[in-house]
C-alpha positions, 0 to 999 in steps of 0.5 A: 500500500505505502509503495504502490500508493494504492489505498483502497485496501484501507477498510481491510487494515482496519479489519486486521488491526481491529483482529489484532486488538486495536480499538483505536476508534480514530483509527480504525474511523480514518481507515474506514472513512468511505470519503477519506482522502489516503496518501503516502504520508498517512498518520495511520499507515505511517503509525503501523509502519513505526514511521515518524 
C-alpha cells in the first residue's frame, strides 16, 4: 500500500488491526472513512509502519 500508493485496501487494515486488538476508534474511523482522502504520508499507515 505505502509503495504502490494504492489505498483502497484501507477498510481491510482496519479489519486486521481491529483482529489484532486495536480499538483505536480514530483509527480504525480514518481507515474506514468511505470519503477519506489516503496518501503516502498517512498518520495511520505511517503509525503501523513505526514511521515518524
Amino acid at each position: 500500500m505505502y509503495e504502490s500508493r494504492d489505498f483502497s485496501a484501507m477498510p481491510i487494515l482496519a479489519d486486521a488491526l481491529q483482529d489484532a486488538g486495536c480499538e483505536d476508534g480514530a483509527v480504525l474511523d480514518h481507515c474506514r472513512d468511505p470519503h477519506g482522502v489516503h496518501v503516502r504520508g498517512c498518520w495511520v499507515v505511517d503509525l503501523v509502519l513505526g514511521k515518524s
